[in-house]
N, CA, C and O atoms as CSV, one atom per row, in Angstrom:
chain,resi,resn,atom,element,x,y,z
A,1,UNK,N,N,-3.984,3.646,-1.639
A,1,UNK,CA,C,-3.727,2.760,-0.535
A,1,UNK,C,C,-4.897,1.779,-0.487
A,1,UNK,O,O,-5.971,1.994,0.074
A,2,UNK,N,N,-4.433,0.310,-1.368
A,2,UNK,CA,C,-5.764,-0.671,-1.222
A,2,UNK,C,C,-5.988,-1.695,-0.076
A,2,UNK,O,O,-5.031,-2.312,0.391
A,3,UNK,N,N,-7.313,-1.879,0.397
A,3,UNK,CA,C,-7.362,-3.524,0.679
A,3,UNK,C,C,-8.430,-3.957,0.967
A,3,UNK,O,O,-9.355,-3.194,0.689
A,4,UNK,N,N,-8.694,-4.865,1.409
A,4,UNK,CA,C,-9.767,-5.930,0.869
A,4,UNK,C,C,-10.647,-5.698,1.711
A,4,UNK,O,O,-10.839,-6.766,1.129
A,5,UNK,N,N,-11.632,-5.357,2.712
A,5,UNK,CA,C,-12.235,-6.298,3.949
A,5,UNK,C,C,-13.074,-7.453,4.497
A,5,UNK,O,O,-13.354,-8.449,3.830
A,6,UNK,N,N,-13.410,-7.270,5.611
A,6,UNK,CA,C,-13.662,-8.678,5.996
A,6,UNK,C,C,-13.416,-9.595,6.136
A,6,UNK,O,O,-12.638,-9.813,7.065
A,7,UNK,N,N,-14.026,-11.035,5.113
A,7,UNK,CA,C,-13.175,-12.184,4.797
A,7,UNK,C,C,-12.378,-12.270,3.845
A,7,UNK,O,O,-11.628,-13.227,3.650
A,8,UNK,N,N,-12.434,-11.631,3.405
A,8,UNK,CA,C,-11.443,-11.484,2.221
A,8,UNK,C,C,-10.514,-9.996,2.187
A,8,UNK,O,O,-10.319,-9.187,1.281
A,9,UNK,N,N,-10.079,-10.050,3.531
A,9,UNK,CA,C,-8.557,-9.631,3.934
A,9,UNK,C,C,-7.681,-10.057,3.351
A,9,UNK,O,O,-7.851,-11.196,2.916
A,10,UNK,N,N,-6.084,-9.235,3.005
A,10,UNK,CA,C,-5.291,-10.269,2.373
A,10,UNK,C,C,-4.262,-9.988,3.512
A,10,UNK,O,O,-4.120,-9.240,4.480
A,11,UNK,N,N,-3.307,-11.504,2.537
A,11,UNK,CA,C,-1.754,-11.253,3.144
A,11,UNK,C,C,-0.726,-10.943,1.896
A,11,UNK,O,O,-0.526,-11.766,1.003
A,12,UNK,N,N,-0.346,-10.159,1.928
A,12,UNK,CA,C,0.693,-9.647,0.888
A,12,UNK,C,C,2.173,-10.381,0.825
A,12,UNK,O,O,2.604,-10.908,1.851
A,13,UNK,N,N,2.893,-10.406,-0.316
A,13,UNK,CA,C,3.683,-10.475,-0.348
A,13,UNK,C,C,4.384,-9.392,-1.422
A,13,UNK,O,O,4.367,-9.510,-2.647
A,14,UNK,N,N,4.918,-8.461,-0.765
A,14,UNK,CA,C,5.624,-7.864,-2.389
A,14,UNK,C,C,7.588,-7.702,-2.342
A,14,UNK,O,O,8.379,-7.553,-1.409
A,15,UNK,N,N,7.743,-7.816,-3.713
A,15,UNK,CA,C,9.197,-7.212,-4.683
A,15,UNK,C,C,9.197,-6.722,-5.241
A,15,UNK,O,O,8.094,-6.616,-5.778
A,16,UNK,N,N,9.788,-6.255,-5.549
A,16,UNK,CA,C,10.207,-5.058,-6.447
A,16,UNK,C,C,11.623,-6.022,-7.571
A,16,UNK,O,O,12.829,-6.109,-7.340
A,17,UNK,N,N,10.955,-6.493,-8.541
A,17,UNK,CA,C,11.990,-7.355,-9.544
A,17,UNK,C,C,13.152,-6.525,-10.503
A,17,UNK,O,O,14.355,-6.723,-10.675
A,18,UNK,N,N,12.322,-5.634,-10.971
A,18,UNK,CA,C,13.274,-4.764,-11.792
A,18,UNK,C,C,12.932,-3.123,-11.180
A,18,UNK,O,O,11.750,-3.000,-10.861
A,19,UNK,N,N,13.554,-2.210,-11.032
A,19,UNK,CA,C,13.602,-0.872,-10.804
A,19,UNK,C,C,14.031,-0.646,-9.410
A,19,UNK,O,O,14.985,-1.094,-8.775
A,20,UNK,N,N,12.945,0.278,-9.056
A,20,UNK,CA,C,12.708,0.328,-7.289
A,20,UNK,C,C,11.465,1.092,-7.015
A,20,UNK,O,O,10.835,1.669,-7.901
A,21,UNK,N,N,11.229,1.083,-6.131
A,21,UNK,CA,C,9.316,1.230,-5.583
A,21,UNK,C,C,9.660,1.827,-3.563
A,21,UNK,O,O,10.424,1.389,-2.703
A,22,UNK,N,N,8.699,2.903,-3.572
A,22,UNK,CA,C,8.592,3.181,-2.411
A,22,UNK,C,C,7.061,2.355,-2.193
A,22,UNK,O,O,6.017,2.314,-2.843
A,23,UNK,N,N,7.469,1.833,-1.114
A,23,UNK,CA,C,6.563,0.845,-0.781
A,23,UNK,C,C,5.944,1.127,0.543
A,23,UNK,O,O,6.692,1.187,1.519
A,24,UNK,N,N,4.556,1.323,0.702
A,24,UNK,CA,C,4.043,1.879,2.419
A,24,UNK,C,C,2.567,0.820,2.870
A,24,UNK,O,O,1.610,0.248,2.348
A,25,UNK,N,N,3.099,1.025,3.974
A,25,UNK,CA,C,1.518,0.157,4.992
A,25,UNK,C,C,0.912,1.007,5.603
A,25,UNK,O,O,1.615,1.752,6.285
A,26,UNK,N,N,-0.242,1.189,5.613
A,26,UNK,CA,C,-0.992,1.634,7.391
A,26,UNK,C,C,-1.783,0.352,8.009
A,26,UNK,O,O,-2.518,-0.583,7.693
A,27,UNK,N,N,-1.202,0.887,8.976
A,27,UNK,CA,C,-1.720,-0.155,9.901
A,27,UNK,C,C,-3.762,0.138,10.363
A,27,UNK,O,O,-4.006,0.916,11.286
A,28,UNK,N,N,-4.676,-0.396,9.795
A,28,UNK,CA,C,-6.069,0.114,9.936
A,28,UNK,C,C,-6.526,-1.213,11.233
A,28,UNK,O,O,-7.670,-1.355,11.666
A,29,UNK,N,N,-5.921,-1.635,11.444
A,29,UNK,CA,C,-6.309,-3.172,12.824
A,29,UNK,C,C,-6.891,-2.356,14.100
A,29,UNK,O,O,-6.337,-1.753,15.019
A,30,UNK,N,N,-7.827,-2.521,13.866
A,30,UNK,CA,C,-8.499,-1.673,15.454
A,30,UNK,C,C,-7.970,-2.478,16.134
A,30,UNK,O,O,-7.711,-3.668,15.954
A,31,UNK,N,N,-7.661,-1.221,17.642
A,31,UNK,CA,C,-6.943,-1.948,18.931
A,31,UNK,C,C,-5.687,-2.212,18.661
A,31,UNK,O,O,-5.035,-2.693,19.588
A,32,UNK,N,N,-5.153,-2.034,17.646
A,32,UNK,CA,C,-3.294,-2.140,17.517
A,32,UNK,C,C,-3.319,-0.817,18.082
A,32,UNK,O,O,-4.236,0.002,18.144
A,33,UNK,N,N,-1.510,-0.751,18.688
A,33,UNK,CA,C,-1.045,0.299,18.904
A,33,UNK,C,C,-0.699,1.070,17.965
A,33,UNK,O,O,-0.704,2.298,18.053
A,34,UNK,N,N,-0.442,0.570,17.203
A,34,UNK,CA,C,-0.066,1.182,15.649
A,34,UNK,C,C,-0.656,2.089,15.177
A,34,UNK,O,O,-0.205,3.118,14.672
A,35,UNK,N,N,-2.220,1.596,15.382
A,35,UNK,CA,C,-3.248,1.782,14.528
A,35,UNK,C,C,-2.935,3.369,13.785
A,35,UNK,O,O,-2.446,4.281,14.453
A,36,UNK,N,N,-3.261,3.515,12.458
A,36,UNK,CA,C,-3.203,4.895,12.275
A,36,UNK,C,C,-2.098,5.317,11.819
A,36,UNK,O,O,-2.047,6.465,11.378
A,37,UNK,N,N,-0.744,4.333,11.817
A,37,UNK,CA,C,0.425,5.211,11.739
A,37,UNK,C,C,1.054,4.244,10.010
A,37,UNK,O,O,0.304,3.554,9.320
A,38,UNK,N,N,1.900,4.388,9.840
A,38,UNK,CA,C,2.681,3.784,8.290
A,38,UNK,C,C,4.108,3.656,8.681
A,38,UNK,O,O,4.910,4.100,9.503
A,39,UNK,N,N,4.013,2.708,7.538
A,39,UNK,CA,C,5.929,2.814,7.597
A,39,UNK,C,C,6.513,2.585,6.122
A,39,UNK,O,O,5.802,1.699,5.648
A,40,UNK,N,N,7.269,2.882,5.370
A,40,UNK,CA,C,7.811,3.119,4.107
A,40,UNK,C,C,8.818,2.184,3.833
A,40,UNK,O,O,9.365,1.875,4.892
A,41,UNK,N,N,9.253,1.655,2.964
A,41,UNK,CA,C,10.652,0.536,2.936
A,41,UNK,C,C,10.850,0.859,1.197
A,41,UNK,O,O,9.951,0.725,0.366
A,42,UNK,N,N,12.147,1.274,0.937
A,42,UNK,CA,C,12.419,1.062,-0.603
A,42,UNK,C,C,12.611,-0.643,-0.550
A,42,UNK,O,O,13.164,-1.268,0.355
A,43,UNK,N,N,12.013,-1.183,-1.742
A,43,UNK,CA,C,12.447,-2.195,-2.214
A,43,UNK,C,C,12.913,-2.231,-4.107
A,43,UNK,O,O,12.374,-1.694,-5.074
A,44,UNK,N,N,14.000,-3.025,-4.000
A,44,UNK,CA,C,14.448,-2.416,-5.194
A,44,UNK,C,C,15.231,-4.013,-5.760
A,44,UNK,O,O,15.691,-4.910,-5.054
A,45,UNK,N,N,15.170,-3.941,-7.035
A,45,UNK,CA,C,16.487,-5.142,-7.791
A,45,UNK,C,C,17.708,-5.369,-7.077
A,45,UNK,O,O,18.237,-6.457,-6.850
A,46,UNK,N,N,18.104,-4.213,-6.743
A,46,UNK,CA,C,19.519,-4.482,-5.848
A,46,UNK,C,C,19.326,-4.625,-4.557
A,46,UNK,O,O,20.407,-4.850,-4.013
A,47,UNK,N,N,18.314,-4.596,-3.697
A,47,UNK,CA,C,18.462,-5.150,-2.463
A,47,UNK,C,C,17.792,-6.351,-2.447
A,47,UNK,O,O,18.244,-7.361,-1.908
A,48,UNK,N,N,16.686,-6.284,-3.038
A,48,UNK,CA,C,16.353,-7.831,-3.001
A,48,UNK,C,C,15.490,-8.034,-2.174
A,48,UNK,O,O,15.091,-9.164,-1.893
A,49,UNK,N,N,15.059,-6.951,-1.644
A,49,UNK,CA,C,13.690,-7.192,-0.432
A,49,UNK,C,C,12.540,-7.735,-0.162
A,49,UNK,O,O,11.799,-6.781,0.077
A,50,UNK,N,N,12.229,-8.246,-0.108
A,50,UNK,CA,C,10.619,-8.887,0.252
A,50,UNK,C,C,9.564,-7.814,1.088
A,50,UNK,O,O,10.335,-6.948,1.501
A,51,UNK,N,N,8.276,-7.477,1.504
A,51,UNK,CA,C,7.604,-7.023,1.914
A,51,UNK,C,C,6.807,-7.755,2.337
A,51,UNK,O,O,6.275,-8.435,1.460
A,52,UNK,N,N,6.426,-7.953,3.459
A,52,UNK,CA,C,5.570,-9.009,4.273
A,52,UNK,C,C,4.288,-8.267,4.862
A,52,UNK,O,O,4.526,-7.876,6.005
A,53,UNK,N,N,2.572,-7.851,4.283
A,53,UNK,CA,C,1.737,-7.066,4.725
A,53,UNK,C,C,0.996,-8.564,5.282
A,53,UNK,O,O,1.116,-9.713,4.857
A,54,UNK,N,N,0.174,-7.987,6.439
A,54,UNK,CA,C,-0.960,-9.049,7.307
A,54,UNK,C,C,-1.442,-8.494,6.690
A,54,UNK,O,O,-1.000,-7.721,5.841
A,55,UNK,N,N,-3.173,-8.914,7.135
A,55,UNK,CA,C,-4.163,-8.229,7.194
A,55,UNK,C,C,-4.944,-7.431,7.761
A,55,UNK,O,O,-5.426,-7.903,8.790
A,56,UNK,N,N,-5.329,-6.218,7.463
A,56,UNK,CA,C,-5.749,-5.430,8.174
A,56,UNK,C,C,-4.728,-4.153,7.849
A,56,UNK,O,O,-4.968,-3.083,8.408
A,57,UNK,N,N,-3.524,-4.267,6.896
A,57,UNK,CA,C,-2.960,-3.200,6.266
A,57,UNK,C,C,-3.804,-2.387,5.107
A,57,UNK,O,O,-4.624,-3.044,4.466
A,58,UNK,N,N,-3.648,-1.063,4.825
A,58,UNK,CA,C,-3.208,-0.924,3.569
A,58,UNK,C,C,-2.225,-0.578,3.131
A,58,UNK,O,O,-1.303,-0.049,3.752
A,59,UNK,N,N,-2.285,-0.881,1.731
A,59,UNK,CA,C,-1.244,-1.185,0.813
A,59,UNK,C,C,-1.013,0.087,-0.344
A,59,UNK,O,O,-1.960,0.377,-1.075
A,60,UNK,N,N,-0.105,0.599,-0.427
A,60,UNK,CA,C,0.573,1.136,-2.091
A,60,UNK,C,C,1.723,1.544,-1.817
A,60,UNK,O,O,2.173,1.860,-0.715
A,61,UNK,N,N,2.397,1.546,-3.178
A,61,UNK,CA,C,3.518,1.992,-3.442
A,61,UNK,C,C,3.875,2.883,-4.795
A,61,UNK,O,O,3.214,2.647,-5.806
A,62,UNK,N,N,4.989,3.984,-4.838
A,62,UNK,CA,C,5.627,5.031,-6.135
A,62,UNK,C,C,6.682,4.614,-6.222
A,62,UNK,O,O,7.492,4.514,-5.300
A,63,UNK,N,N,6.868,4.240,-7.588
A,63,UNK,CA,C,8.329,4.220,-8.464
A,63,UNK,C,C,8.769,5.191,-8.290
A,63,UNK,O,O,8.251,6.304,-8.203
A,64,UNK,N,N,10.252,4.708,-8.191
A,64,UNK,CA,C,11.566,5.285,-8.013
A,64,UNK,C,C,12.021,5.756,-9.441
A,64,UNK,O,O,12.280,6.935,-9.681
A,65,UNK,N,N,12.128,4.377,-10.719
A,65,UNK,CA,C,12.645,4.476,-11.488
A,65,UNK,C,C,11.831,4.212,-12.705
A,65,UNK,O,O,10.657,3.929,-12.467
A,66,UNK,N,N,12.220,4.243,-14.063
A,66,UNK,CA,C,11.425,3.959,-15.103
A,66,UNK,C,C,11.530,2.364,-15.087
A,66,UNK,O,O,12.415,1.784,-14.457
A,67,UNK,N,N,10.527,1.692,-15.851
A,67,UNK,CA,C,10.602,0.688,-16.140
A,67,UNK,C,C,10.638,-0.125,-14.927
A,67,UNK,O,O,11.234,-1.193,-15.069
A,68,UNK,N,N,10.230,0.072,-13.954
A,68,UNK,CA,C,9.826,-0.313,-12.865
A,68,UNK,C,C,8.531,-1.940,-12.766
A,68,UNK,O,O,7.346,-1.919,-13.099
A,69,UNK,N,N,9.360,-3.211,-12.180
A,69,UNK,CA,C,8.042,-4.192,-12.417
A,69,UNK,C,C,8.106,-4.977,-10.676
A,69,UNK,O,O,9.095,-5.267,-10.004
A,70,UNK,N,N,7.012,-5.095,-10.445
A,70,UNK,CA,C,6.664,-5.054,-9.040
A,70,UNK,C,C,5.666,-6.602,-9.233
A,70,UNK,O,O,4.890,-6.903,-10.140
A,71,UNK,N,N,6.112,-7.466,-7.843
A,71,UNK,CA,C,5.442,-8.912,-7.820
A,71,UNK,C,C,5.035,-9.161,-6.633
A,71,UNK,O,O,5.731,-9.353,-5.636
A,72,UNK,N,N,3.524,-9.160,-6.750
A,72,UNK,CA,C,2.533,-9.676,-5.735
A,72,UNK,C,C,2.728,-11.308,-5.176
A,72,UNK,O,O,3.481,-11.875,-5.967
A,73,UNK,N,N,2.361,-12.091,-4.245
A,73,UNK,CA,C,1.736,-12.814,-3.848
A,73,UNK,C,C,0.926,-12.768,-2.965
A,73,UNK,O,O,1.330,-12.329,-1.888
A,74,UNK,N,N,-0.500,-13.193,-3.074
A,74,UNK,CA,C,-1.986,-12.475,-2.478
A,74,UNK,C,C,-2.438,-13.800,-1.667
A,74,UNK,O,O,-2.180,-14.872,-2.214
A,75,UNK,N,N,-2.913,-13.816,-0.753
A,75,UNK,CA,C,-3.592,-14.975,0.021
A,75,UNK,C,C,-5.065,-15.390,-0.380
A,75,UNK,O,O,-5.651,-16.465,-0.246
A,76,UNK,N,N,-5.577,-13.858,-1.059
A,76,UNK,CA,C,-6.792,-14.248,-1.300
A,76,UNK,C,C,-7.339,-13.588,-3.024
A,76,UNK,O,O,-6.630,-12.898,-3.756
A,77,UNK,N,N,-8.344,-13.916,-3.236
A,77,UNK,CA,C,-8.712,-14.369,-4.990
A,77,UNK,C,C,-8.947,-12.444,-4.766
A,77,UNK,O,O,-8.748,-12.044,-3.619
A,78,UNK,N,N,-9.320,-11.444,-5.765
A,78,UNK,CA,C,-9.594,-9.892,-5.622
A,78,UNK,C,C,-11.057,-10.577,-5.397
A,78,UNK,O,O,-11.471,-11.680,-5.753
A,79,UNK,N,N,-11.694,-9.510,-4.671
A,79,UNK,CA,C,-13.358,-9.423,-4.674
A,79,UNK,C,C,-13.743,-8.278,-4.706
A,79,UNK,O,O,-13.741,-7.627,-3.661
A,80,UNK,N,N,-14.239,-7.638,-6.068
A,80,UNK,CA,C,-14.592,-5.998,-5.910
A,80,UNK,C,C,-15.640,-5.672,-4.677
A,80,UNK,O,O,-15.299,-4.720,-3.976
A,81,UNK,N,N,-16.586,-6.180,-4.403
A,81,UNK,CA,C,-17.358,-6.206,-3.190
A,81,UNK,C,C,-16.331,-5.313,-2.336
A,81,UNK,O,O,-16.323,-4.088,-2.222
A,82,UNK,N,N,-15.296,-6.452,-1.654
A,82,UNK,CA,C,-14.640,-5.765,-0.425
A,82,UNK,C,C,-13.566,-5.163,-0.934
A,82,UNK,O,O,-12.555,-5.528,-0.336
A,83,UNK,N,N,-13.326,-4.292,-1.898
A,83,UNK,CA,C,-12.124,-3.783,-2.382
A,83,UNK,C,C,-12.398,-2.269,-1.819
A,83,UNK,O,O,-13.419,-1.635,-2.087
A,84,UNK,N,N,-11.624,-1.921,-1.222
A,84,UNK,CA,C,-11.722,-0.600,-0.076
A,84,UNK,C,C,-9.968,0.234,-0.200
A,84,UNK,O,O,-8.882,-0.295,-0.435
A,85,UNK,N,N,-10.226,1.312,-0.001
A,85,UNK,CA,C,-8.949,2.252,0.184
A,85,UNK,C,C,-8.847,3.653,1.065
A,85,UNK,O,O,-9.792,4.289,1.533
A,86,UNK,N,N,-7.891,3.856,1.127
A,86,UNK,CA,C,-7.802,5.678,1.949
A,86,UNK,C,C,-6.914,6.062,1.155
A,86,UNK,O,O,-6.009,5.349,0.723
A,87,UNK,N,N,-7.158,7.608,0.811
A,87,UNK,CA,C,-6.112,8.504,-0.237
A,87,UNK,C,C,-4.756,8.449,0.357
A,87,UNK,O,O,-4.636,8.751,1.544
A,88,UNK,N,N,-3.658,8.073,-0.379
A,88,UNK,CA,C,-2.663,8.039,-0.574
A,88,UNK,C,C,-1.916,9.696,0.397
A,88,UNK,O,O,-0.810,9.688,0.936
A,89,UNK,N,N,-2.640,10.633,0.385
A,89,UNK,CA,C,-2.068,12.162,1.013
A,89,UNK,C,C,-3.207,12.410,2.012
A,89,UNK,O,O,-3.483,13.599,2.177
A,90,UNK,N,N,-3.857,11.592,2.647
A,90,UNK,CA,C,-4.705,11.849,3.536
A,90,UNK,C,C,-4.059,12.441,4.525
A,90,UNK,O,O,-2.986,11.878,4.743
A,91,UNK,N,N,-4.337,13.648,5.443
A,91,UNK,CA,C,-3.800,14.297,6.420
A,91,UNK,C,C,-3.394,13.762,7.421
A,91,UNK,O,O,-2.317,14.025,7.957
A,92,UNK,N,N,-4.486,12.653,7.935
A,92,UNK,CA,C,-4.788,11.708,9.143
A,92,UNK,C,C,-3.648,10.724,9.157
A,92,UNK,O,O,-3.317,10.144,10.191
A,93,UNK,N,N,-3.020,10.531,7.934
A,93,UNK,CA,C,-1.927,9.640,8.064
A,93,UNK,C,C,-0.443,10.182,7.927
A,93,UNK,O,O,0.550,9.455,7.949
A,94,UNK,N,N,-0.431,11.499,7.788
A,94,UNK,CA,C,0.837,12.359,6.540
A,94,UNK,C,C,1.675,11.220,6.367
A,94,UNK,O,O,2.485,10.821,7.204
A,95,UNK,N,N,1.499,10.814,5.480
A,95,UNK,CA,C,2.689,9.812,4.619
A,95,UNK,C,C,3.777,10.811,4.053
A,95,UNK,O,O,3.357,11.816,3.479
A,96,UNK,N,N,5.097,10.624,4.163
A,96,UNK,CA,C,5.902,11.252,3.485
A,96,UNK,C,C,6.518,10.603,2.302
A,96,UNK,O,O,7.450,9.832,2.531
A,97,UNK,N,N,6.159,10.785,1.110
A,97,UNK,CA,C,6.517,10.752,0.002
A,97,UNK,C,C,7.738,10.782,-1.002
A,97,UNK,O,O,8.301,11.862,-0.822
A,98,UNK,N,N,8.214,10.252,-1.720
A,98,UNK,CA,C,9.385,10.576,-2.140
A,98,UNK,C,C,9.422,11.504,-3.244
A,98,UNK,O,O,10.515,12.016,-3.487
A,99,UNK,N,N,8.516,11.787,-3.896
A,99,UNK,CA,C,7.969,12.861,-4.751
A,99,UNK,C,C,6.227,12.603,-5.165
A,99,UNK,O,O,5.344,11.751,-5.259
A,100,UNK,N,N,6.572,14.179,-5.327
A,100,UNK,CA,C,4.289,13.882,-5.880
A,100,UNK,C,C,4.342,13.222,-6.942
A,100,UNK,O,O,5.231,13.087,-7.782
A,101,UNK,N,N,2.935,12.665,-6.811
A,101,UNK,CA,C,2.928,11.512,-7.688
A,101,UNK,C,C,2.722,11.813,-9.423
A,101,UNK,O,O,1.923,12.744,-9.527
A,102,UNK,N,N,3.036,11.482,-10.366
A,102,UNK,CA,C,3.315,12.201,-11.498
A,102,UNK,C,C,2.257,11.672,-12.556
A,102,UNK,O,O,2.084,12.300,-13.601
A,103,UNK,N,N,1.527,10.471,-12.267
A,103,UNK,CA,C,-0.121,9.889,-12.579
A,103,UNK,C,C,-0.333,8.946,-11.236
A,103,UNK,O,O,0.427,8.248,-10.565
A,104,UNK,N,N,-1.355,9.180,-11.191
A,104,UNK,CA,C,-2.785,8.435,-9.994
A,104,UNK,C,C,-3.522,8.263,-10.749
A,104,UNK,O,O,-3.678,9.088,-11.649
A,105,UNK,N,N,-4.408,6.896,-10.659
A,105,UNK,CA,C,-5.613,6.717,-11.281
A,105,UNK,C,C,-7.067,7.741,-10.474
A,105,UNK,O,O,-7.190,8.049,-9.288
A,106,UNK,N,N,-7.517,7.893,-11.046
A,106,UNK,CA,C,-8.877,8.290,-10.485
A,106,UNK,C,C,-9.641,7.216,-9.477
A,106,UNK,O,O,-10.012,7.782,-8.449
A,107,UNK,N,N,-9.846,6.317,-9.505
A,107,UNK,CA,C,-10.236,5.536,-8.025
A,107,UNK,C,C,-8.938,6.242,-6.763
A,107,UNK,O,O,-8.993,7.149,-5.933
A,108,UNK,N,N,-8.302,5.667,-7.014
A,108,UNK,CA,C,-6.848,6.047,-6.100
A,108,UNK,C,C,-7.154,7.625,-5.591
A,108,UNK,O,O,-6.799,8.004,-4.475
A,109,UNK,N,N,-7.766,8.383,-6.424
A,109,UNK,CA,C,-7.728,10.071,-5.911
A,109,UNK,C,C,-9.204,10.146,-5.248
A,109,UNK,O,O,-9.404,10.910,-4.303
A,110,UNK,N,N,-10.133,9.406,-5.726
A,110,UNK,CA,C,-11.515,8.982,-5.017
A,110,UNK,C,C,-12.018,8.939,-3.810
A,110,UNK,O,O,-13.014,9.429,-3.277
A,111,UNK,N,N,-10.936,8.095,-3.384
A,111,UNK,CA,C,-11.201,7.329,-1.945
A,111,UNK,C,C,-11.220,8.605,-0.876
A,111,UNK,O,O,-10.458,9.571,-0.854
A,112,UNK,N,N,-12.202,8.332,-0.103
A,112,UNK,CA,C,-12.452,9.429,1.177
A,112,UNK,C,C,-11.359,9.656,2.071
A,112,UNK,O,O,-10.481,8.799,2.174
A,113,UNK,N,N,-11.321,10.673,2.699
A,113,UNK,CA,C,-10.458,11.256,3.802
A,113,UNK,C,C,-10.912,9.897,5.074
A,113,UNK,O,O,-11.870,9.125,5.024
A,114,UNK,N,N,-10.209,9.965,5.760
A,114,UNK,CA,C,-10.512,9.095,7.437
A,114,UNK,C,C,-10.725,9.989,8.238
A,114,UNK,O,O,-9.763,10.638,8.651
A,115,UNK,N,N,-11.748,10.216,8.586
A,115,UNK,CA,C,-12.216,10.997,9.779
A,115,UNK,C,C,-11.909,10.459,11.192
A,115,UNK,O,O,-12.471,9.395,11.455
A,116,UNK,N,N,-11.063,11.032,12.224
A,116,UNK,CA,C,-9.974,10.356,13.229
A,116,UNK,C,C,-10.666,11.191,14.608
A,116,UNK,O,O,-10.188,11.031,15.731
């Protein structure tokens, strides 16, 4: 679950062009009501969906299918500096999953718990 901080917050845009992708946000915006919670959306070739993230989300998503190709549009340039995340199975958020994940990179399994 990535994203940027500071000034170099992004705004997302994602599709899902060929396959399908479980696609999730948390909402991290201090002072939202939200704050803390996610929400999941398949986007897939056949629906045709768009994904609209502000800033102050994070971001990831698990293929559905093989051969799966997924298209960004980013508001802002990457800056490893502010490149920040929370584990994908963090307790604090229980994301429900559509299956365990079958490879994770090692950054992705890295990232600290949120202490709430």
């Amino acid at each position: 679950m990535h994203f940027q901080t500071a000034e170099y917050a992004e705004v997302k845009v994602v599709s899902c062009t060929r396959g399908a992708i479980w696609d999730v946000i948390i909402d991290l915006r201090e002072g939202s009501k939200n704050f803390g919670r996610y929400a999941g959306f398949e986007l897939s070739e056949s629906n045709n969906r768009q994904l609209y993230i502000p800033k102050g989300f994070a971001h990831g998503f698990q293929t559905l299918r093989e051969d799966t190709m997924v298209s960004y549009l980013i508001s802002e340039f990457y800056h490893p500096p502010a490149a920040s995340g929370v584990r994908f199975d963090d307790p604090a958020f229980a994301i429900e999953w559509p299956a365990a994940p079958s490879v994770i990179s090692e950054k992705d399994q890295s990232w600290p718990l949120v202490r709430v």
